[in-house]
Structures are given as structure tokens and as C-alpha cells.
LONUBA-208570 format. One record per residue: residue in one letter; x, z, y of N, C-alpha, C in turn. Coordinates in steps of 0.2 Angstrom, whole numbers, plus 2048, in hexadecimal, padded with zeros to 3 digits. Atoms other than C-alpha are relative to their C-alpha. Layout:
<rs>
aXZYXZYXZY...
</rs>
This chain:
<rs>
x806802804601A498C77FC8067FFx8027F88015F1A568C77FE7FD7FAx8038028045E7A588B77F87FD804x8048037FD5D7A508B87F98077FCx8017FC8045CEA5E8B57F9805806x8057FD7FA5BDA678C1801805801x7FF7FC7FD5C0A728CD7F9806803x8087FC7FE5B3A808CC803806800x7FB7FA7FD5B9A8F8D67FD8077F9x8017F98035B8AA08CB7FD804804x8047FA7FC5AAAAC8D37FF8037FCx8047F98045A3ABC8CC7F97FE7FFx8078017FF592AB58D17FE7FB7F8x801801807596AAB8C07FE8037FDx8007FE806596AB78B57F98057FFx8077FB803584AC28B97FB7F9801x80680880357CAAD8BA8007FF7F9x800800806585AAD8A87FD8037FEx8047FD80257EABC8A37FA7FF7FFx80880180156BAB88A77FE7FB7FCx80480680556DAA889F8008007FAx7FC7FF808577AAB88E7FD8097FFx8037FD80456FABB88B7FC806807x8087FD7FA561AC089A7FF8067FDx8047FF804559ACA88E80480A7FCx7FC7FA804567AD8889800805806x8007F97FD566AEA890805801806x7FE7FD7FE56DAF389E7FE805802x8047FA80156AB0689D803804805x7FE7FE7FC56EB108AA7FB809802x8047FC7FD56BB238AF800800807x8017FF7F9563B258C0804807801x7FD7FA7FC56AB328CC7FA807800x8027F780155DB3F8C97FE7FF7F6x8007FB80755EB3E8B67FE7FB7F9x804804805553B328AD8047F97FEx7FB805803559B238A37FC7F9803x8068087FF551B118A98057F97FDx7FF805802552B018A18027F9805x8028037FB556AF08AA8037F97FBx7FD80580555EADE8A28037FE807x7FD8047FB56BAD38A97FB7FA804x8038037FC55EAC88AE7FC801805x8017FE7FB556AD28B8804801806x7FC7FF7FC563AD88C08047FC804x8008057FE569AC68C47FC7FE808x8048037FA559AC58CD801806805x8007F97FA55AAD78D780A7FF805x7F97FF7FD56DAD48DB7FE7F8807x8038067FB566AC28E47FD802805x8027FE7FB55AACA8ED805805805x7FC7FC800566AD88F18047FB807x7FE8047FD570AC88F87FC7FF806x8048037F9562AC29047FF804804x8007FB7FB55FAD290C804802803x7FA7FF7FD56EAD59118037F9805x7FF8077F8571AC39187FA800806x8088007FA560AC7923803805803x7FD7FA7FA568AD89288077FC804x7FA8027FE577ACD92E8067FF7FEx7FA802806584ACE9228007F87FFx7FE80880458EABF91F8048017FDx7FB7FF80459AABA915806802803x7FC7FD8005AAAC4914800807806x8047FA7FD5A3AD291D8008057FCx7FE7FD8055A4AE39147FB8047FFx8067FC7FF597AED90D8028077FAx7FC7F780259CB009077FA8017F9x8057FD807594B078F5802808802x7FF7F9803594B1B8F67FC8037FCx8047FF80858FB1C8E48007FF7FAx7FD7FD80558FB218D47FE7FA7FBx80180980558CB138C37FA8017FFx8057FF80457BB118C37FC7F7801x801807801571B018C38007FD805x8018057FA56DAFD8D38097FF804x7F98027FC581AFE8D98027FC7FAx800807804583AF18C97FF7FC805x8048087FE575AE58D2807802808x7FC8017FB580AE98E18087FD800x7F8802802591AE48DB7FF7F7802x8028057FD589AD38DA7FD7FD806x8048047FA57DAD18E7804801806x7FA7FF7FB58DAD58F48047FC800x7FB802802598ACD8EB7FF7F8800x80480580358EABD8E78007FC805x7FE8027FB58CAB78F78057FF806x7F88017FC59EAB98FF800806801x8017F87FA59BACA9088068057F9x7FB7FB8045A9AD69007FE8087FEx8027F77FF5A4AE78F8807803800x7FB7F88015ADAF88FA7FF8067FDx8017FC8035AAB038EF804806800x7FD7F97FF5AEB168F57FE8047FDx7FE7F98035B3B258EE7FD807801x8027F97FF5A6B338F0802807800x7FE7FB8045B2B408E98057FF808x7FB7FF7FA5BDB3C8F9800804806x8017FB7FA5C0B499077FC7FA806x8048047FC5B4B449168037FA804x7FB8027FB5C1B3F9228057FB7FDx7FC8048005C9B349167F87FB7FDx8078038035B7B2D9127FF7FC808x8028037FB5B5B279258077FE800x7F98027FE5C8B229257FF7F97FCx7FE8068045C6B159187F87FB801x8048067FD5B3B0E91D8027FD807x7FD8027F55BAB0D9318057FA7FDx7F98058015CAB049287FC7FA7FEx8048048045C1AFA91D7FC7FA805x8028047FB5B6AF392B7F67FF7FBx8058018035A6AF79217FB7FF805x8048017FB596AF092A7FA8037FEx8057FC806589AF891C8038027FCx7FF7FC802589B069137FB7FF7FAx8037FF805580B089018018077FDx7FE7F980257EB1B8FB7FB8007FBx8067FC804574B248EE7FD804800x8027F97FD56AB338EF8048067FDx7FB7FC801578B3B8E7806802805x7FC8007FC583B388F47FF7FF808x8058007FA577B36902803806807x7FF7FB7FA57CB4890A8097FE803x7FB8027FD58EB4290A8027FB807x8008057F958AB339157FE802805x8038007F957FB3B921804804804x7FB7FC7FB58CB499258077FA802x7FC8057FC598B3A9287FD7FB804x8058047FA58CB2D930801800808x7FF8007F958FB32942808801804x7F88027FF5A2B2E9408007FA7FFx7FF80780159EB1E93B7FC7F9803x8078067FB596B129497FF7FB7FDx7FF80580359CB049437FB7FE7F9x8067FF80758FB059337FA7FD805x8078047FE582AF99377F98047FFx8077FE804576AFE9298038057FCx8007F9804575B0C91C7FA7FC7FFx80480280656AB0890C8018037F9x8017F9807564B168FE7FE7FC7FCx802802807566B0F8EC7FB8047FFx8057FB802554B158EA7FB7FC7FDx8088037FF542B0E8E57FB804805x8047FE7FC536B128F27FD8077FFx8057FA80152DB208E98058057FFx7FC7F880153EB2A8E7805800809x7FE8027FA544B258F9800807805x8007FA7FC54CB359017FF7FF806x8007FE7F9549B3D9128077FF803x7F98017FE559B3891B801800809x7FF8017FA562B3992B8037F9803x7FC8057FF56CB2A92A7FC7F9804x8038047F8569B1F9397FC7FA7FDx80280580355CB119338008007FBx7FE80280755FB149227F97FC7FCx805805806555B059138008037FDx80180280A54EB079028037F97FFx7FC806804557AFC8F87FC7FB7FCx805806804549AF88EE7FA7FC803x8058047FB53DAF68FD8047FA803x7FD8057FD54AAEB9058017FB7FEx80280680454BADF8F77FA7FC7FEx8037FF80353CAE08F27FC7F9802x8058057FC535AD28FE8057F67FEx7F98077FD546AC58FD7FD7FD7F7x800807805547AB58F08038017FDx7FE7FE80754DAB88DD8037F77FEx7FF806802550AA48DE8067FF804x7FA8017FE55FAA58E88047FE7FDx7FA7FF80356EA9C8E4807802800x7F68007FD581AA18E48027FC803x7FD8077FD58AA998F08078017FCx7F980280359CA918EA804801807x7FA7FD7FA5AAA968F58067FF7FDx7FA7FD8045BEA9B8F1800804800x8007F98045C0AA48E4809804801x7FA7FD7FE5CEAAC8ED7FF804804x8077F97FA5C1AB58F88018067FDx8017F98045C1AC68F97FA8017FDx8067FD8015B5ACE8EE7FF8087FFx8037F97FF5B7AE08EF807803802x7FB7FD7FE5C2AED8F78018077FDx8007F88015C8AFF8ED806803803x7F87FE7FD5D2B088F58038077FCx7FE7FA8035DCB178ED7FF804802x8037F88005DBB2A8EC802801805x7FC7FC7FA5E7B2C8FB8038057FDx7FC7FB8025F1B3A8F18077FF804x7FD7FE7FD5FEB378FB8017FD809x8008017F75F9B3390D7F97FD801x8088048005EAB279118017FB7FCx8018068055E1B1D9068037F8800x7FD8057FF5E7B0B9047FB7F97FDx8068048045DAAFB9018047FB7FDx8008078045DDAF08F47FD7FD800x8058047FD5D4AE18F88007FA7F9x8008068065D0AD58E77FC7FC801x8048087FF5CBAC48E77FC7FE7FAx8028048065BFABC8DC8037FE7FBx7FB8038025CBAB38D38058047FCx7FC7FB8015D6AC28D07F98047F9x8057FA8005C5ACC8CA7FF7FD7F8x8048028065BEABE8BC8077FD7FCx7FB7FF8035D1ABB8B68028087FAx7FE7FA8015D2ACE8B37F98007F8x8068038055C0ACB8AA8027FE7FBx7FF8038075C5ABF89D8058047FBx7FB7F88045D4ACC8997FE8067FDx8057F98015C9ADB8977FD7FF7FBx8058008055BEAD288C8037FC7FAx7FA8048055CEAC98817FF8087FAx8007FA8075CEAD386F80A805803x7FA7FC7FF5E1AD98797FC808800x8047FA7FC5D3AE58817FB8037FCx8058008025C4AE48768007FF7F6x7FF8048085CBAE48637FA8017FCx8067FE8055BFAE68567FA7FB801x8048027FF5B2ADB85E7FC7FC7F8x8028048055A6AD58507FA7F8800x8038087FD5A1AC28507F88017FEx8067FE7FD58EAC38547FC806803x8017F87FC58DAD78577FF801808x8018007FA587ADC868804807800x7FB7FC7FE596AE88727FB804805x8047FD7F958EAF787D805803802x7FB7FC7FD598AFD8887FE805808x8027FD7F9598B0D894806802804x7FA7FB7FA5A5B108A1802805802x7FF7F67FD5ABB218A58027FE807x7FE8037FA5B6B188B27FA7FD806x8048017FD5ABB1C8C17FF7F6806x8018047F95A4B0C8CC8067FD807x7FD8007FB5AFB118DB8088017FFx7FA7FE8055BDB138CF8057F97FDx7FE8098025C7B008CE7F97FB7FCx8068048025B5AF98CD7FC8027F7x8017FB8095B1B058BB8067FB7FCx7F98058045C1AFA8B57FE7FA7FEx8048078005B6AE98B67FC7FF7FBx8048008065ABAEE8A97FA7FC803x80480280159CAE98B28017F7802x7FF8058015A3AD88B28027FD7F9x7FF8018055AAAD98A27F67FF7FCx8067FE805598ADE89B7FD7F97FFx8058077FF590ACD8A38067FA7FBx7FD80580559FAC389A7FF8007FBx8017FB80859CACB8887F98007FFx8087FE80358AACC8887FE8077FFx8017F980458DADE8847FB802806x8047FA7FC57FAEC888804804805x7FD7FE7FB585AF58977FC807801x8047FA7FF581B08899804804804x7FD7FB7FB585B128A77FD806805x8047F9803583B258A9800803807x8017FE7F9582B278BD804805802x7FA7F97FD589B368C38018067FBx7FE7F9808588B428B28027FD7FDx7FC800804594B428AB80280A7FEx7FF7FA802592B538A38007FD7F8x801805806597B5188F7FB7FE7FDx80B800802583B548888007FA803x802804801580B478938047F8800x7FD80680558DB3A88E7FF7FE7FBx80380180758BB3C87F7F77FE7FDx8058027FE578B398808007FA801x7FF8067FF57AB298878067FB7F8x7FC80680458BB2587B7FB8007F7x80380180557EB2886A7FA7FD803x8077FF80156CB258708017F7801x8008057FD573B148778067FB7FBx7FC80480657EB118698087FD803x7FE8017FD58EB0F8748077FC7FCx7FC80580459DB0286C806800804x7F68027FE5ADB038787FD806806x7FE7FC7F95AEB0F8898077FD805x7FC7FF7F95BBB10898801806802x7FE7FA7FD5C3B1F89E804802801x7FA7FE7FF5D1B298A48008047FBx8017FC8065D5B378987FE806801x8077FB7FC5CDB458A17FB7FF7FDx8078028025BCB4089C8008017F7x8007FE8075C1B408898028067FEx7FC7FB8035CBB4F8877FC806802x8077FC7FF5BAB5788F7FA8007F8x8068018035B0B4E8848018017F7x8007FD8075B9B528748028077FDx8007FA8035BAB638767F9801801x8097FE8025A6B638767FE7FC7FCx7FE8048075A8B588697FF8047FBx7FF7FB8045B0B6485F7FC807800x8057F68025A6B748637F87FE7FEx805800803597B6B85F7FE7FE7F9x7FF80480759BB628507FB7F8801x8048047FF592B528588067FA7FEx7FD805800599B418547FE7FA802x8038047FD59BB3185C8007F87FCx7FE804805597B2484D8047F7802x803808800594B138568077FF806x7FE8017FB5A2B168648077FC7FBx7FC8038045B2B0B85D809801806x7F98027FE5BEB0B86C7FF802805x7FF7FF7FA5C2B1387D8077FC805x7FA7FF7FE5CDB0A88A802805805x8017FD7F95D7B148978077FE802x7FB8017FC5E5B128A3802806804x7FF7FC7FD5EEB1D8AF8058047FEx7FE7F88005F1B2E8AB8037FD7F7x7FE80380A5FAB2C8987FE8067FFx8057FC8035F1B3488C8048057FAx7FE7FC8035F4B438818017FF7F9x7FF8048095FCB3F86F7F98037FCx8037FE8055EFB4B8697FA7FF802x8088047FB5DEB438728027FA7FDx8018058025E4B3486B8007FE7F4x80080080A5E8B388587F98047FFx8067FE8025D9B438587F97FC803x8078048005CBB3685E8037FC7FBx7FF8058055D4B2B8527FB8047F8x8007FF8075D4B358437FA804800x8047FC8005C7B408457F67FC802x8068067FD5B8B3484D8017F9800x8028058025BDB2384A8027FB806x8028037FB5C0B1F85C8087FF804x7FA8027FE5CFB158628017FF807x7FE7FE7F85D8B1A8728077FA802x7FB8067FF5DFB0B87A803800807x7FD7FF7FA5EBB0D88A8057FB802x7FC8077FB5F1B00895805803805x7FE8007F55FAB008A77FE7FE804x8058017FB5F0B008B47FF802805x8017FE7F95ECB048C67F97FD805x8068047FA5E0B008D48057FB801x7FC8057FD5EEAF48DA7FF7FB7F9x7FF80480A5EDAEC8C57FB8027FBx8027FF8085E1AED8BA8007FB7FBx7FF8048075E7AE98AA8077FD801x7FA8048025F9AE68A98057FF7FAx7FD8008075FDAE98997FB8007FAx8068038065F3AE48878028097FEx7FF7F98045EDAF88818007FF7F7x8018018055EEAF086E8077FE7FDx7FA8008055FCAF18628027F9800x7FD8067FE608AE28617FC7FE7F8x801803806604AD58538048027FEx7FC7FD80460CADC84480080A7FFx7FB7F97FE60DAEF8477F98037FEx8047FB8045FDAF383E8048017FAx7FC7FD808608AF282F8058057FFx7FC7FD801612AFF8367FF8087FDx8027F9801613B1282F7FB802806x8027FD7FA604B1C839802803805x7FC7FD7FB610B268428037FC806x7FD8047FA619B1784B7FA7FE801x8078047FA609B0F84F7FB806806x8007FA7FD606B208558027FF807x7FC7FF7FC614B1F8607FE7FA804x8018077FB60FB0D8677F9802805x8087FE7FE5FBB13869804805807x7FD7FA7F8604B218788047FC803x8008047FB60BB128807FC7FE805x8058037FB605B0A8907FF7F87FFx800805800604AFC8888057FC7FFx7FC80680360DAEA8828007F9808x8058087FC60EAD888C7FC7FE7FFx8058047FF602ACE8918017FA805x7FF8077FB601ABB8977FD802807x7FF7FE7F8603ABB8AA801807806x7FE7FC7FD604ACC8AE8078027FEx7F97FF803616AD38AD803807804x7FD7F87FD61EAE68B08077FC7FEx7F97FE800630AE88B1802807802x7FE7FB7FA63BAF98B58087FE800x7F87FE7FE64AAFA8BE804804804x7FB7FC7FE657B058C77FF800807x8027FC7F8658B0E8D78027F9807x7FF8037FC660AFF8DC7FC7F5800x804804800653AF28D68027F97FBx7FB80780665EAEA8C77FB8017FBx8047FE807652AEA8B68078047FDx7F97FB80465BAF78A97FC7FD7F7x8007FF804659AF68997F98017FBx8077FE80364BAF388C8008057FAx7FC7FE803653B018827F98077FCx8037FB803645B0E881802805802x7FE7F97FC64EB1D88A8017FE808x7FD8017FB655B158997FA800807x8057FF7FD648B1B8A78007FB808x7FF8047FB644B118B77F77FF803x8088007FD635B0C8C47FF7F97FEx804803802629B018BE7FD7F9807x8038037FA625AEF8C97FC7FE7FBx804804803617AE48C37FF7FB804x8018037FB614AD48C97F87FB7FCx807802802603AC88C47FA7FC803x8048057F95F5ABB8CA7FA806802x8047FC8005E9ACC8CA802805802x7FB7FC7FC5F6AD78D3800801805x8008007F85F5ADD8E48077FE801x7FA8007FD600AD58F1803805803x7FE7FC7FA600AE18FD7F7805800x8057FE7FE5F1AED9037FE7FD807x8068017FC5E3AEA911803803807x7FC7FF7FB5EBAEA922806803802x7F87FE8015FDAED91D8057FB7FDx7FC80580360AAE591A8027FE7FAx7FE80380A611ADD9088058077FEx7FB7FA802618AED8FF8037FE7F9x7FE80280761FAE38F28077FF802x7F88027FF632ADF8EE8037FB804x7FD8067FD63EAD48F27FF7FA7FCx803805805638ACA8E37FC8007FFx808800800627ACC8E67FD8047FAx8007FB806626ADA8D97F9806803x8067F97FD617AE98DE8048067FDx7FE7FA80261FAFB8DC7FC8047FFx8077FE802614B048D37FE808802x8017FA800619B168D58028037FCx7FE7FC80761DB1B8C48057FD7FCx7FA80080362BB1D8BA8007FD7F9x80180080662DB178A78067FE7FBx7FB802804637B0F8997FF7F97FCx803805804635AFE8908048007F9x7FC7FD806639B0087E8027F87FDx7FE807805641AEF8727FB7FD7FFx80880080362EAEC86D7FD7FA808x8048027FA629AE88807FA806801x8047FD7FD61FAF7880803805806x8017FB7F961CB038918028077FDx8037F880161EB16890804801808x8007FA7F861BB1F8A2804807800x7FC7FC7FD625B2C8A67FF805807x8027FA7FB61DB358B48007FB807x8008027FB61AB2F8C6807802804x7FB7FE7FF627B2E8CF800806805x8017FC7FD621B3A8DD7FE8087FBx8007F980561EB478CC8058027FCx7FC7FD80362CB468C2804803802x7FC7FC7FC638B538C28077FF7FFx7F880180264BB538C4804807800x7FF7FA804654B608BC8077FF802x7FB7FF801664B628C18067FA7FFx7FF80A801667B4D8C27FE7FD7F9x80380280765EB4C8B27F7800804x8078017FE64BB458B37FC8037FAx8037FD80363EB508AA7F97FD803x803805800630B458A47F8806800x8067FD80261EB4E8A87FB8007FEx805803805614B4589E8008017FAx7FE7FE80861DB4988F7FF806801x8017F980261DB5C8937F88047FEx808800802609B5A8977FF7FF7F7x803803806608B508868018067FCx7FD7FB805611B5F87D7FC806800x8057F77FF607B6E8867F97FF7FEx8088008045F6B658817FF7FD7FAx7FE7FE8085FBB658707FF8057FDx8047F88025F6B7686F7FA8007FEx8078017FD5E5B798697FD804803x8077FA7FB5E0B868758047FE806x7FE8027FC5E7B7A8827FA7FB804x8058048015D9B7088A8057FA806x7FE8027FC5E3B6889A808803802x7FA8007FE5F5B698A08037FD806x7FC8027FD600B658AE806802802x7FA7FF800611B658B2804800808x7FC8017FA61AB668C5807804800x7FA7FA7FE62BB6B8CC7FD804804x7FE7FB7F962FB798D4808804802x7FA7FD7FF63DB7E8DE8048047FDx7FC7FC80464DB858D6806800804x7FA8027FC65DB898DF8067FE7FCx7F9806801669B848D17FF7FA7FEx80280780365FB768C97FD7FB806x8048037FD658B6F8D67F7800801x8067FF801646B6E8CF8008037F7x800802805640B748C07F88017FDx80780180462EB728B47FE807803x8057F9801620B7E8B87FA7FD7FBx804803803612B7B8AB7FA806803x8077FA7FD601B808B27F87FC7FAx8038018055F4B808A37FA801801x8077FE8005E1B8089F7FE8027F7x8027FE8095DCB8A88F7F97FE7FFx8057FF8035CEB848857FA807802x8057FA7FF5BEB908858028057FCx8017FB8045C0BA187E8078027FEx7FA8008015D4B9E87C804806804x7FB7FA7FD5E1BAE8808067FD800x7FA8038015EFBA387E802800806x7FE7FC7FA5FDBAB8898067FA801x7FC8057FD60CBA28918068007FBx7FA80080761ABA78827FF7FB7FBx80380580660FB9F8768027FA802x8018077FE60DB8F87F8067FE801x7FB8017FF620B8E8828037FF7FBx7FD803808624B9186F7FE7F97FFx802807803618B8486C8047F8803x7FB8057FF622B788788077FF7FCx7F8802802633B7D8728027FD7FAx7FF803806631B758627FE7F8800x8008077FF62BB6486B8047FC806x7FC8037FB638B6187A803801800x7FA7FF803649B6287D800807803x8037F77FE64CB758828047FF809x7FD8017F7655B718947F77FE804x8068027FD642B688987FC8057FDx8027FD80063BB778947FC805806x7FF7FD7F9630B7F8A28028067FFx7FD7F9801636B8E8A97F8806802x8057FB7FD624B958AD7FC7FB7FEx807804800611B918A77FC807805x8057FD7FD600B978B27FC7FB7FCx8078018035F2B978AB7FC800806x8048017F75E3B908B87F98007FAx8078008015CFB8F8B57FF7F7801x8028087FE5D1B7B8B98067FE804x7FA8047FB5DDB6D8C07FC7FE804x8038017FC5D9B678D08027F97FDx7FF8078035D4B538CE7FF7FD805x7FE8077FB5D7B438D77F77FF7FFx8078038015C5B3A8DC8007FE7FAx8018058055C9B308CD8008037F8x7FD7FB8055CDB3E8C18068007FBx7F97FD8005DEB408C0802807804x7FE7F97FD5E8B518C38037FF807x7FD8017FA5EBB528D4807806802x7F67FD7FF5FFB568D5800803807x7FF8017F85FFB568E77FD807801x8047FA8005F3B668E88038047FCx7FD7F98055FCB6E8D9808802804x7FA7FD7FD60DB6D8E37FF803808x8037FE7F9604B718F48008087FEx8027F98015FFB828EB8048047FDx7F97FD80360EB868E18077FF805x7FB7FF7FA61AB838F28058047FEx7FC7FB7FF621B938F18018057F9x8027FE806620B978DE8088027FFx7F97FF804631BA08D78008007FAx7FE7FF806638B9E8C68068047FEx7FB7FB802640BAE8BF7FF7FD7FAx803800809640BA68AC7FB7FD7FFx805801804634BA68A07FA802804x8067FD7FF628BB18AA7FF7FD806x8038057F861EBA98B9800806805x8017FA7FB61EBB48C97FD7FD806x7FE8067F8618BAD8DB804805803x7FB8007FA624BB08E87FB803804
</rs>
């Protein structure tokens, strides 16, 4: 027996029809790529994202056909989300931060037929352009009067090219199992990989984003602004620009400056109410925070995923600003597998243990599900020490990547990569990737926690942590550090300062100090580059030497 119950597939194209009808009228702010701020409403946008649609089914595009975004968050790669998406046709949103050769590795993969760029990233394409035949069309998010001189073969205006098509367009209905967008990852350890989401997957992930698990504090009538740090090209800015159309909320988005002044900018003049980000972005923005003495009254919440975040970037937006740091589990392959909010009950607990919960990667949540287990694939223990790799399984969970085979278990489990603990609670704590943690001697030294300890310092601004070769230990900790502005803090100091928060065996045996980490497209530390260049690094000690 089924229920008796209508079968109306879940699209995306739902939720910017929702928007224009249920609140047409509410902002979306957006700085251009050279600078200036411009206005626009969901119901505009509605209409330019439809047009957007026609002009591309006249250039040929059909449904499930791919169409590449090389671009930053601004409003016309919003309207483009939908008018791609909306129709069948699948976007891809690329990584302009990606080395060139892997920038034609993944549109040649991908099977892009159309190209979308900015005039931020314009030179990137044209020096690749003549690697990519296959590229139908090329189309500069511009309006006519800012429409750069370009080499790219045929390239349109965006805004001439819509400018002529029908605003009266309907959405077609389709399965909502259809791909709607392709992100493929950093490639950090070989070629990128696509992850291919389906509608269905995309507005499921939606509802959860916008559940008080993800959005506590909401106030019943109060309009939500929200600016995403999490680039476009970045697991879709974390489905914010879908979330934004489900919630009604204001939606601002700060294009490719991301320098602090002009965040900040945007997070006050626009009155911003939640964000999205890695922890990069904040632990920027709160040391120009701090030296300015600026405050961010109206902001209430950030979420982030990924990278685990620094105990002291989290207690100090708390206490100090007002601004609550919520950390999930999460990936390109998952976004959103764990709820970043405190269990029911556990506001009542002393600040320190909720302390200790908030540096989690989160609790359960209906339908997605983490487990870890053992080398040999048995779960271990929810004990809170016992360390293990991390599967995740879920209706919003990649099966497999984009012309590869199912890289999932024997239980249909996803291996995520990373290591962690589940504590008695059911909450997450990470552990390090498996490809960074270090082994010490058949003991595992966690680098996440050594980072949390060394940017705990306050003339620390950034930290990471790799092995390096040792002939008795096997491997042992190098910390390579970023001091604040104006800081003299030497490698002894920063080493007392750990030995009074790790055990002393996880002590490294050497700090360098650098002028910057190098960072993944997405802005995480890029490991892979730090252990490329410390190769041959010896450890006499306390004191660093290279070899």
C-alpha cells in the first residue's frame, strides 16, 4: 500500500519561484568585480535567471549538458545558479584559485559545453581557452557598458545576451534526481574529483541548513541577512544561495574582496545576521578586529566546516563580540553531516563543557549518519579516545564521483579521509586527516590539537603542524608558524607555551617561523606543499636546522 499523497518532484527552480512570490521584494546586495555595491531583489533575479535560461537553450544547450561558472559571488553567478540549473542543464562551478592544467583537467572531464567567467577571471580563461575545443561558447558576467576587450573565441555579454529572451518562462518539472551541479575538489592529492549533486540531494541539504540545528536564534518575524565567506565555487558557498530563497533572508555577497575593510563593510553597512566560512577568513578578520577596535553588533552566528577551528577563535568571537561559532562535518562529497548546535540540554551545562562541545564537529542528525572504525573496518568504541577513520553514509552523500567507480565500502559507507573520536554524547571530534596525522613511534599525534595549542598564543596568527622524518621515531611534529604583526616571538617561547597544553612526547621537536601558509583553492593549509618543502628538514632537538 503507497500513501495517497502528490508527487511533486523537489527542483531548485522551486525555491528562487518561492522567493519572488513569498518575498519578491527583499534585497540581494552584491559587490561587483571592480568594486561598487549594486542592488537587485529575488524577483528580479527570478526574471534574469529565466532569461539566462532561454539564451542558452537558443545557443544550444540542453538539458543535462554542462555549463562551467569561472567566478566569484556576485549576483549575476547567483542568477546563474538558477538559470542553469532551472532548466535541466547542470552547472559546474570552477575553482579559479586552481593551477591551470588542473583548470582544463576538470572542464575537458566535466564535459563543459559553456563557459561563464568574470572580468576577474577573464585572463585566466583566455590563457586556457586554446586547450579547451570542446567549449562551445564563453560568456563575460558583464553589462554591456563594462564588457571587456577579450580574446576568447566568440565570447557574449551576459547582460546583452539576456537582454532580448522572455522573463515569462516556466520551469520545466523533471526528476528531482537530476544532476544539478558538479564541484569537484582541490585535487590536493592527485586530480581533482567531481562530485555530481542532484536536485533532490541539493533542496534536502536546504531544509537542514535552514532548520534552527543550523540557524538557532532565528526570530519569528525578524528578517535573516546572510553573507557567505564560503566562495560560489566552494561546495556551492555551502547552499546558502538556496538557503537564502527558502528563509526569505537578505543575501549579500562580497565578490572577490575579500580583504577585512571590505568585509566588514558589507558585514555592518548591510547589517549582516549569520555568515559561512572556513576558519581562515575569521582569524583574519579578528585580528583586524582587534587592532581596530571595530565591532560586529548585528552579526549573531557563523557557520563553518572542514578545517576544525581554533579553541581561541572560538571563545574569543564568543566572548568578546557576541558571535557564535558553529562547526559541523562537512565536505564537498557532504554538506552538512552533523547538527553545529549543542545537544538539547547542554546549554545548562558549566561554560567550559559547552566550551568543549562548541570545538566539536558536531552531534547527529536525522538521516545523515558518521560512524568510525578500525583499520579493519569494525566500528570502536564511542568512548571519546579511541581514534578511527570516519565513514558517512546519507540521502545527500556522494555515491561515488563523476566517471569513477563507487569508492564507497562494503556497507555502502563513504570514507572520508579523516580521522576522529565519537565521544558517549554522540558528538564528532576530528583528529587530523589521515594523509596529516603523524605517527610517532606507533602512537598517533593529533595535528589539529597541536595547531589549536600553538594558535593559542597571542602573537600566533596561523599554525600548522606536519611530520617529518626521524630515524628512531619514525616521524615526528614539525610546527611551522605565522606570527601576528609586529611579533618577535621565537621558537623556545612557543614551545614553553605548548608544553603546558599537550602531552610532552607530542611535543614538536622544531618550529619555523614563515611570512604565510600556503592555501588550498578553498582556504585551507595546503599540507601537501608544506611536506613537499620540508622533504629533507632534520630534527636535532628543540632547535630547527634544514639538512
Amino acid at each position: 500500500m503507497f500513501g495517497l499523497m502528490m508527487d511533486e518532484p523537489l527542483l531548485l527552480s522551486g525555491l528562487i519561484d518561492y522567493a519572488a512570490d513569498a518575498h519578491g521584494t527583499t534585497e540581494i546586495v552584491a559587490r561587483e568585480i571592480e568594486g561598487d555595491i549594486v542592488r537587485t531583489t529575488y524577483a528580479e533575479a527570478n526574471r534574469r535567471a529565466k532569461r539566462l535560461a532561454c539564451a542558452l537553450m537558443r545557443l544550444g544547450i540542453a538539458a543535462g549538458d554542462r555549463v562551467g561558472t569561472l567566478a566569484w559571488n556576485t549576483r549575476r553567478h547567483f542568477e546563474s545558479f538558477y538559470g542553469v540549473m532551472g532548466f535541466g542543464a547542470v552547472l559546474h562551478t570552477i575553482n579559479p584559485r586552481l593551477h591551470a592544467d588542473q583548470l582544463v583537467y576538470i572542464i575537458d572531464h566535466a564535459e563543459d559545453a559553456c563557459v561563464m567567467v568574470d572580468s576577474a577571471t577573464l585572463p585566466i580563461a583566455e590563457a586556457i581557452a586554446p586547450r579547451l575545443p570542446r567549449v562551445r561558447h564563453w560568456i563575460v558576467m558583464a553589462a554591456p557598458e563594462r564588457m571587456p576587450a577579450t580574446t576568447l573565441p566568440g565570447a557574449l555579454c551576459f547582460d546583452a545576451l539576456i537582454a532580448a529572451e522572455d522573463d515569462g518562462y516556466a520551469w520545466p518539472r523533471f526528476d528531482e534526481r537530476s544532476a544539478s551541479s558538479i564541484c569537484y575538489t582541490s585535487g590536493t592529492t592527485g586530480n581533482p574529483k567531481g562530485v555530481v549533486y542532484s536536485h533532490r540531494a541539493n533542496v534536502l541539504q536546504t531544509m537542514l541548513l535552514s532548520s534552527g540545528f543550523f540557524l538557532p536564534g532565528m526570530r519569528n518575524g525578524a528578517r535573516e541577512v546572510l553573507m557567505p565567506l564560503a566562495p560560489m565555487f566552494h561546495g556551492n558557498a555551502w547552499d546558502m544561495p538556496y538557503v537564502s530563497c527558502y528563509i526569505g533572508a537578505k543575501l549579500v555577497l562580497p565578490g572577490r574582496h575579500y580583504e577585512p575593510d571590505k568585509l566588514y563593510e558589507l558585514f555592518a553597512t548591510e547589517e549582516v545576521t549569520a555568515s559561512a566560512g572556513v576558519p581562515t577568513f575569521w582569524l583574519i578578520l579578528l585580528d583586524w578586529l582587534d587592532r581596530t577596535g571595530n565591532k560586529l553588533p548585528k552579526l549573531r552566528q557563523t557557520l563553518s566546516s572542514g578545517s576544525a577551528p581554533p579553541r581561541m577563535l572560538v571563545e574569543r568571537l564568543l566572548r568578546d563580540y557576541g558571535i557564535e561559532y558553529l562547526q559541523c562535518f562537512g565536505m564537498t562529497e557532504a554538506l552538512g553531516v552533523s547538527a553545529p548546535t549543542l545537544r538539547p540540554g547542554d546549554a545548562d551545562l558549566p561554560e567550559d563543557e559547552q566550551m568543549i562541545r562548541r570545538l566539536r564537529s558536531g552531534r547527529p542528525i536525522y538521516a545523515a549518519r558518521y560512524r568510525v572504525v578500525d583499520d579493519n573496518g569494525e566500528a570502536v568504541p564511542a568512548d571519546g579516545r579511541t581514534v578511527g577513520h570516519i565513514r558517512i553514509k546519507g540521502p545527500w552523500i556522494a555515491s561515488g564521483y563523476y566517471k569513477q567507480e563507487s569508492v564507497l565500502d562494503e556497507d555502502g559507507w563513504l570514507p572520508t579521509g579523516d580521522l576522529g573520536v565519537i565521544d558517549p554524547d554522540g558528538y564528532l571530534l576530528l583528529t587530523g586527516r589521515e594523509k596529516d596525522v603523524i605517527k610517532s613511534g606507533g602512537e598517533w599525534i593529533s595535528s589539529i590539537q597541536l595547531e589549536d595549542a600553538a594558535v593559542s598564543h597571542p602573537e600566533v596568527m596561523q599554525a600548522a603542524v606536519i611530520g617529518v622524518a626521524h630515524p628512531k621515531w619514525q616521524e615526528r611534529p614539525l610546527l611551522i608558524a605565522v606570527r601576528k604583526p609586529g611579533s618577535t616571538l621565537d621558537g623556545a617561547a612557543l614551545l614553553a607555551h605548548l608544553r603546558a597544553r599537550v602531552a610532552s612526547w607530542w611535543l614538536p621537536d622544531a618550529v619555523e617561523f614563515v611570512d604565510a601558509l600556503p592555501m588550498t583553492g578553498t582556504g585551507k593549509v595546503h599540507k601537501l606543499t608544506l611536506r613537499q618543502h620540508y622533504a629533507g628538514y632534520r630534527l636535532p632537538g628543540t632547535i630547527s636546522e634544514r639538512a
